[in-house]
N, C-alpha and C positions, 0 to 999 in steps of 0.2 A: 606129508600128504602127497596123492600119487595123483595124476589127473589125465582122462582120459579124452581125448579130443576128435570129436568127429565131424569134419568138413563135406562138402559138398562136391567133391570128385567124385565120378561114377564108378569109380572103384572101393564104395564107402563097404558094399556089400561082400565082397572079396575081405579088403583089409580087416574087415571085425571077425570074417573067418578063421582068419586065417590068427589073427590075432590072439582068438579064445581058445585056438588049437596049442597056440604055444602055452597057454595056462594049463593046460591039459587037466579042466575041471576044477584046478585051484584055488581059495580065492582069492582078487590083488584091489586092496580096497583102494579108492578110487573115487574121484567125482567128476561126471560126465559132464563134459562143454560140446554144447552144438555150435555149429557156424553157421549162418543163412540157412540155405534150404534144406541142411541135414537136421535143421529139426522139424520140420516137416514129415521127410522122408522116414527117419529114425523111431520104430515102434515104440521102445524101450524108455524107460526115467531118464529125463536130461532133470540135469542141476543146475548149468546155468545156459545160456542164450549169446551169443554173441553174432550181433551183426553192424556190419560196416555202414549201410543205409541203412538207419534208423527209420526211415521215414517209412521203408517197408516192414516196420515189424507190427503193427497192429494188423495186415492182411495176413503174414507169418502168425501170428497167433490164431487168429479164427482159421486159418488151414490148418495147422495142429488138432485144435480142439475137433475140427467138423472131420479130421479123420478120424477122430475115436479108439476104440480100443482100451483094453482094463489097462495097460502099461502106459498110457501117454498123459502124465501127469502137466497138470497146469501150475503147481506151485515150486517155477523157474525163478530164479535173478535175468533179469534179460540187462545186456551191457551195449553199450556202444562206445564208440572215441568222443573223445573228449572237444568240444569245440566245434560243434556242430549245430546246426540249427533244428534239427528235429532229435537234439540229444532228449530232450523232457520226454518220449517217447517210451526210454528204457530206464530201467532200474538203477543204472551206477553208468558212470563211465570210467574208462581206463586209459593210458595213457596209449597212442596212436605212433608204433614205430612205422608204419608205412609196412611195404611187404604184402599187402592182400588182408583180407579178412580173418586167412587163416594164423598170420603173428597176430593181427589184433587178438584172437584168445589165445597164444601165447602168452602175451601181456596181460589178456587176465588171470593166466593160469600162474604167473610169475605172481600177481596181487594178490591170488590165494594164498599163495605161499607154497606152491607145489614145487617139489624132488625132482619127482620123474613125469615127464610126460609123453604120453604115447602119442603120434598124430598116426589117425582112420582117415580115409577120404582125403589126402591131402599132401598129393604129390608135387606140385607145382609146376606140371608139365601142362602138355600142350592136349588132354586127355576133357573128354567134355563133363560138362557139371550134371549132375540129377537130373533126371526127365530130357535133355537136350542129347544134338546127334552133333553136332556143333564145338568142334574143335575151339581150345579158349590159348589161343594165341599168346595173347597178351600175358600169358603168368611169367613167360623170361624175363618180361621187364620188373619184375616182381623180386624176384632172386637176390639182387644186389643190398635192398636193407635187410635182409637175412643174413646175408655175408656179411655185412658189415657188424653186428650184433653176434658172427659163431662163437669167439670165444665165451661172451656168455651161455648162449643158446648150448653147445656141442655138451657139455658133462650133463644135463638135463633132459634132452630131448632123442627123441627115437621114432623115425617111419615106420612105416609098415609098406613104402610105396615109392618108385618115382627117383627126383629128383633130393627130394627131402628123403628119401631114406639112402640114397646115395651119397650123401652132405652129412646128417649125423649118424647115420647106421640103423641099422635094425635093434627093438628092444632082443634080451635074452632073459633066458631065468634068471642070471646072474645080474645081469644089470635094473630086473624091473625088483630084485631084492627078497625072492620065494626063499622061505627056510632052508638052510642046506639038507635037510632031510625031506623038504618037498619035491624038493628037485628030482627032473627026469634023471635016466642015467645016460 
């Protein structure tokens, strides 16, 4: 199972470009995880929901729903970490490496049981989130339980962006697993 993850950097709209250009119309089956505000922002079917405040996902859902559209589906898993007091908020919890929102659905995508995952939106730089002009600082101090986790994280994972794709690399045909006869040349 391949899993596709799209966070909340304002480069979420870039990376899926840029993303669907290297599929070049192929298909790569896939289950989409949103982070915070990329489900929100994100038109398309998400499968699951993953947010770090819990406590903010019932306003995250009514903004989904009241943006509308035939592709924004409401029948999500929404996740949170484990050990929280507004965990009853979401559907399941997962285990909480630390790292930002964006490993927390790492860690979900690890409980699905996902190969490959692609991270959208989720460079880990100093680049601002959706809707903001607001540089987000704080993601360096983020980087270190990532590191501490690459040997598991690096044969599974692939940017599209940033610091994270500078860390495990960018996906390729070859790595996201396109038939060798799909393949560009």
């Amino acid at each position: 199972m391949n899993a596709l993850i799209l966070a909340s950097a304002d480069c979420l709209p870039a990376d899926l470009r840029d993303f669907v250009e290297i599929l070049g119309g192929r298909r790569w089956a896939h289950v989409v995880i949103a982070v915070g505000a990329a489900g929100v922002f994100y038109g398309g079917r998400i499968d699951h929901w993953v947010v770090l405040h819990a406590d903010e996902l019932p306003d995250l859902r009514e903004l989904r729903a009241r943006h509308g559209g035939r592709y924004r589906n409401a029948d999500y898993v929404t996740w949170t970490r484990e050990g929280q007091p507004y965990a009853a908020n979401a559907d399941r919890t997962a285990p909480h490496w630390k790292g930002s929102s964006g490993l927390l659905a790492v860690s979900v995508a690890f409980t699905l049981g996902a190969e490959r995952i692609v991270l959208c939106g989720l460079p880990l730089d100093a680049r601002p989130h959706l809707g903001s002009k607001d540089p987000w600082h704080a993601s360096a101090n983020f980087r270190k339980d990532w590191l501490i986790r690459r040997a598991l994280l690096s044969p599974r994972i692939r940017s599209m962006n940033g610091w994270t794709e500078e860390t495990f690399g960018r996906p390729t045909e070859e790595w996201l697993g396109l038939p060798e006869q799909q393949r560009s040349a």
